[in-house]
C-alpha positions as CSV (number, residue, x, y, z in Angstrom):
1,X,0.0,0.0,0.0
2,X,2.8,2.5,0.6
3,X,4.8,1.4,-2.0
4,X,5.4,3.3,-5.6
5,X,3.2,2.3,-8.4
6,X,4.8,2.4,-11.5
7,X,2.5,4.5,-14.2
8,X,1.2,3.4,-17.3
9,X,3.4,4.2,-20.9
10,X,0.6,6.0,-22.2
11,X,0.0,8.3,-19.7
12,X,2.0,11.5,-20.1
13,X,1.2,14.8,-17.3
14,X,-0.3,17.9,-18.8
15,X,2.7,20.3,-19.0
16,X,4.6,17.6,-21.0
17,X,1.6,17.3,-23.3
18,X,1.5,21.5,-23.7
19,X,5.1,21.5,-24.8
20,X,5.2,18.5,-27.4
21,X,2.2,20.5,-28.8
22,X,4.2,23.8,-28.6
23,X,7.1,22.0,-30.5
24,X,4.6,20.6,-33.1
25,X,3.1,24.3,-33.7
26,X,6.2,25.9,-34.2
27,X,7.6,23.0,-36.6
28,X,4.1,23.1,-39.0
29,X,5.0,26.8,-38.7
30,X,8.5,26.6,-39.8
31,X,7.3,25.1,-43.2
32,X,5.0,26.8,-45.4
33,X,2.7,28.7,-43.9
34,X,-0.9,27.0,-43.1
35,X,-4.4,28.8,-42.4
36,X,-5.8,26.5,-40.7
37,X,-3.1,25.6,-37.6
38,X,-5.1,25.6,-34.3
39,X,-3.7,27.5,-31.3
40,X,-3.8,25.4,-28.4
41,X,-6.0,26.6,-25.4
42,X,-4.9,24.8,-22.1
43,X,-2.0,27.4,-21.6
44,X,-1.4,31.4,-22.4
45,X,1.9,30.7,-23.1
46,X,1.7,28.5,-25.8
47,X,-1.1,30.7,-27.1
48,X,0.9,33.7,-27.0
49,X,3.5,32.0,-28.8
50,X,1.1,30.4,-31.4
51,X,-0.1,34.2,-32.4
52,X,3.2,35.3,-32.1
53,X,4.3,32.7,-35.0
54,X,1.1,33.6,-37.1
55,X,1.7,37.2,-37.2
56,X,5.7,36.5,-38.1
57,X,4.1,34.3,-40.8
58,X,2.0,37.1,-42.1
59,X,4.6,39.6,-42.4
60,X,6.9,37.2,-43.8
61,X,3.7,36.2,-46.7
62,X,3.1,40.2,-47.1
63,X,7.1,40.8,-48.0
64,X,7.2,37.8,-50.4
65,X,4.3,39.3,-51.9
66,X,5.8,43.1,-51.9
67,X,9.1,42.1,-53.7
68,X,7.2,40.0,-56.1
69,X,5.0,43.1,-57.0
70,X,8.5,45.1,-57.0
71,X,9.9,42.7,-59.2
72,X,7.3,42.5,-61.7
73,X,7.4,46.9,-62.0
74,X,11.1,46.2,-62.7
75,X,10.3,44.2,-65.3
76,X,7.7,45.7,-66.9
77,X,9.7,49.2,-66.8
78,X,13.1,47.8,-68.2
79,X,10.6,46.5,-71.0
80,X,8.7,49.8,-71.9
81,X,12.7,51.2,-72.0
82,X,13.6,48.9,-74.4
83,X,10.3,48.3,-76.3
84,X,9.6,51.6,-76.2
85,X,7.4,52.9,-79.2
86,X,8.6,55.9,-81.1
87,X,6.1,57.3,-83.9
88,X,7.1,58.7,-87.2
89,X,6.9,62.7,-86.8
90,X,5.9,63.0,-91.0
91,X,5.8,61.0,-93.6
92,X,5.4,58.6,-95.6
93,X,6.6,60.4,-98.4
94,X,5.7,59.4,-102.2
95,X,8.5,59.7,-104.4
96,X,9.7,58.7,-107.8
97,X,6.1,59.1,-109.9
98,X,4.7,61.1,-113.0
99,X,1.8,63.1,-113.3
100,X,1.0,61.4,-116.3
101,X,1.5,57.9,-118.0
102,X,0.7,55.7,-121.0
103,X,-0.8,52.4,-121.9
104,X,2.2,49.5,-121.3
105,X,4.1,52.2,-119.3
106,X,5.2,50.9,-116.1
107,X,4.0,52.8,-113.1
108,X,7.0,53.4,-110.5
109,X,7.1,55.3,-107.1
110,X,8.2,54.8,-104.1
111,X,6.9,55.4,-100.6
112,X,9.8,55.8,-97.4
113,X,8.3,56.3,-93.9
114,X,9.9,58.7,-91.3
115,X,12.0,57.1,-88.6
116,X,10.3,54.9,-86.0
117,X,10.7,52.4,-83.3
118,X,9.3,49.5,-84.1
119,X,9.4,49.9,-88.2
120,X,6.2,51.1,-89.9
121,X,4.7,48.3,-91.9
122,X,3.7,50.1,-95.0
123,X,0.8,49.6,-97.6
124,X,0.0,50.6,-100.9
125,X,-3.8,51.3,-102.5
126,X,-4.6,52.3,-106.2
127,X,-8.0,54.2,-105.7
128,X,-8.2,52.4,-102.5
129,X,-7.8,48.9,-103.6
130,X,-4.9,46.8,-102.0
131,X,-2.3,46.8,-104.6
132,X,-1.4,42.8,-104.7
133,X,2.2,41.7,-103.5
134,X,3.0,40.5,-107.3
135,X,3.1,44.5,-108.0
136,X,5.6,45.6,-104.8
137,X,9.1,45.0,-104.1
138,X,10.2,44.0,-100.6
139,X,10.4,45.9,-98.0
140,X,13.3,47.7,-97.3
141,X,14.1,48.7,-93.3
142,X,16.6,50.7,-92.6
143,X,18.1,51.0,-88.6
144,X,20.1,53.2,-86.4
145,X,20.2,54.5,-83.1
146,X,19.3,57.6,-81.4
147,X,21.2,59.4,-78.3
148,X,19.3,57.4,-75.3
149,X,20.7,54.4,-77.6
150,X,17.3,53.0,-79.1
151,X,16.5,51.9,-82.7
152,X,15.2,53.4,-84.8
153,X,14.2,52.4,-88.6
154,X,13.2,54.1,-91.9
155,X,11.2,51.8,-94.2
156,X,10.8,51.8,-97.9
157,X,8.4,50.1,-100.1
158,X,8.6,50.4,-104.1
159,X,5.3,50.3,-106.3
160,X,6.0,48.6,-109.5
161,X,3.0,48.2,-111.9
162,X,3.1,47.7,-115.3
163,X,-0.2,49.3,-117.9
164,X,-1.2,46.9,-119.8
165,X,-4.6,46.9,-118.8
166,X,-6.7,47.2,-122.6
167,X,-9.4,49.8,-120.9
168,X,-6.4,52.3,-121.2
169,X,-6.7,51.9,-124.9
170,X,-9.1,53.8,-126.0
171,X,-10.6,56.4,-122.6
172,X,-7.8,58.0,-119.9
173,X,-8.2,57.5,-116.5
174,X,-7.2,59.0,-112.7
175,X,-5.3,56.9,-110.5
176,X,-4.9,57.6,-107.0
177,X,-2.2,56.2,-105.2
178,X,-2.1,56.4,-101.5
179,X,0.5,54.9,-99.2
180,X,-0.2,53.7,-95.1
181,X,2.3,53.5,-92.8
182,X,1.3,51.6,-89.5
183,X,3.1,50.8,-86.1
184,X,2.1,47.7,-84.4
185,X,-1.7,47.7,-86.4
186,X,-2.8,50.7,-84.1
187,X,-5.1,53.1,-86.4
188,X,-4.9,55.4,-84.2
189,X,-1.0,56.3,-85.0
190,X,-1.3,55.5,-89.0
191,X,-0.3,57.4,-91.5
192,X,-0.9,58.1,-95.3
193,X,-0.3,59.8,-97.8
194,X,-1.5,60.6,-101.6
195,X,-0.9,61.6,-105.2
196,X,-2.7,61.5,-107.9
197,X,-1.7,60.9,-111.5
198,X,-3.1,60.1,-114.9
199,X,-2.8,57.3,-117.2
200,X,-4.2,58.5,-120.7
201,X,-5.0,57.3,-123.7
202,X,-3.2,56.6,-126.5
203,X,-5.2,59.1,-128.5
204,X,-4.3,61.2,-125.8
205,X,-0.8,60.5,-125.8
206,X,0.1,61.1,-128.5
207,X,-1.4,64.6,-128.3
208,X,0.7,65.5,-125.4
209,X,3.8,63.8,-126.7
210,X,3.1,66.4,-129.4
211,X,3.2,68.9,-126.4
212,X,5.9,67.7,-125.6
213,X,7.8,67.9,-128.0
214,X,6.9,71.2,-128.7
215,X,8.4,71.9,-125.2
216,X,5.1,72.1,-123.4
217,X,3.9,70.8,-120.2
218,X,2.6,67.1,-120.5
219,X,-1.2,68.7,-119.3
220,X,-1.0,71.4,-122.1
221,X,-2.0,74.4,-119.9
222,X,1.0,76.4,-120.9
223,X,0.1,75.8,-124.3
224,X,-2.9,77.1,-124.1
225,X,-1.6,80.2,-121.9
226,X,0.9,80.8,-124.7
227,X,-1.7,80.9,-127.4
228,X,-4.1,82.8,-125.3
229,X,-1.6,85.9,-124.8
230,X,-0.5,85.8,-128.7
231,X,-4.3,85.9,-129.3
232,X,-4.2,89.1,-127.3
233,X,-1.0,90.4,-128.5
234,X,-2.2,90.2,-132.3
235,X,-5.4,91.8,-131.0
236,X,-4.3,94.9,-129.9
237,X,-1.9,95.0,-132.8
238,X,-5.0,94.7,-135.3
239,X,-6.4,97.8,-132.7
240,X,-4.1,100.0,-132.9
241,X,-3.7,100.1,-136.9
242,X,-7.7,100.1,-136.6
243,X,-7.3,103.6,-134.6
């Protein structure tokens, strides 16, 4: 009766119980963070600790989380430096064309964009039809750099169509020729430009060749100026023997 009895394996006394739950709590907390770790209740210590290490947690989740954000501004401003866009101040410029041609004449000219970053992707229309890719030359970029060390290109694109069309035969006819330039397909930032010029007939070219010849303009009008003002001069000749 007065003797020691021995306790059972399984039991374990209270305290002992609080700490191996204290050592559990801060090992789940050690490794990646949980939501749903349960602070234990039988002792304000080991609660105090337990909201200690879920506030350090927290913080530690809400820095990760800061320097990610950081790291993704870096990013995205060292690529808006580099990528930066750079729009053409004028341009494009048509280059290289008549005011008038003839049937089987080949219709050149040449459209250049003003210096960009990226390089315009220019387009050519003929009274706002797509000219097709048979009729255009590649596509000629040119690069350099500017002061902050960027690139910058000038593009050029060369028209090439040849009249052989039979409707220029026998009636003339207007052909507008317009040329886009646009950066990264925004239309708010393209650019065109146009020209007009005249394809006649061969009636009518060999009228002006005549013209021409003659050392006239190809559209006649100083021709006609020049005949209009000998009109006048042999008019006030015939007047003045008249009076």
């Amino acid at each position: 009766m007065g003797g020691i009895v021995p306790l059972p394996m399984s039991f374990c006394p209270s305290w002992a119980q609080n700490e191996k739950l204290r050592l559990a709590t801060q090992a789940s907390l050690a490794s990646w963070p949980r939501s749903d770790v349960v602070c234990p209740s039988e002792k304000r210590r080991s609660k105090e600790v337990c909201r200690t290490s879920e506030r350090s947690r927290k913080r530690e989740v809400k820095k990760a989380e800061l320097k990610t954000k950081q790291e993704i501004t870096k990013r995205k401003t060292k690529m808006a430096k580099t990528n930066r866009i750079i729009l053409p101040k004028l341009g494009p410029f048509i280059t290289g064309w008549r005011h008038a041609y003839k049937y089987r004449d080949t219709l050149l000219a040449n459209c250049s964009s003003d210096w960009s970053s990226p390089a315009s992707k220019l387009m050519w229309y003929i009274n706002n039809k797509t000219v097709p890719g048979y009729s255009l030359q590649p596509q000629i970029n040119e690069v350099t750099r500017n002061t902050d060390g960027l690139h910058l290109f000038i593009s050029h694109l060369q028209l090439r169509l040849p009249l052989e069309d039979q409707r220029f035969i026998s009636k003339s006819e207007v052909l507008e020729l317009r040329c886009t330039a646009d950066i990264m397909g925004l239309a708010s930032v393209r650019r065109e430009s146009r020209v007009r010029t005249t394809v006649l007939a061969l009636k009518d070219a060999g009228y002006n060749q005549r013209l021409t010849e003659n050392g006239s303009c190809i559209n006649g009008q100083p021709a006609s100026l020049a005949a209009w003002l000998l009109g006048i001069v042999h008019f006030l000749r015939w007047h003045g023997t008249q009076s």
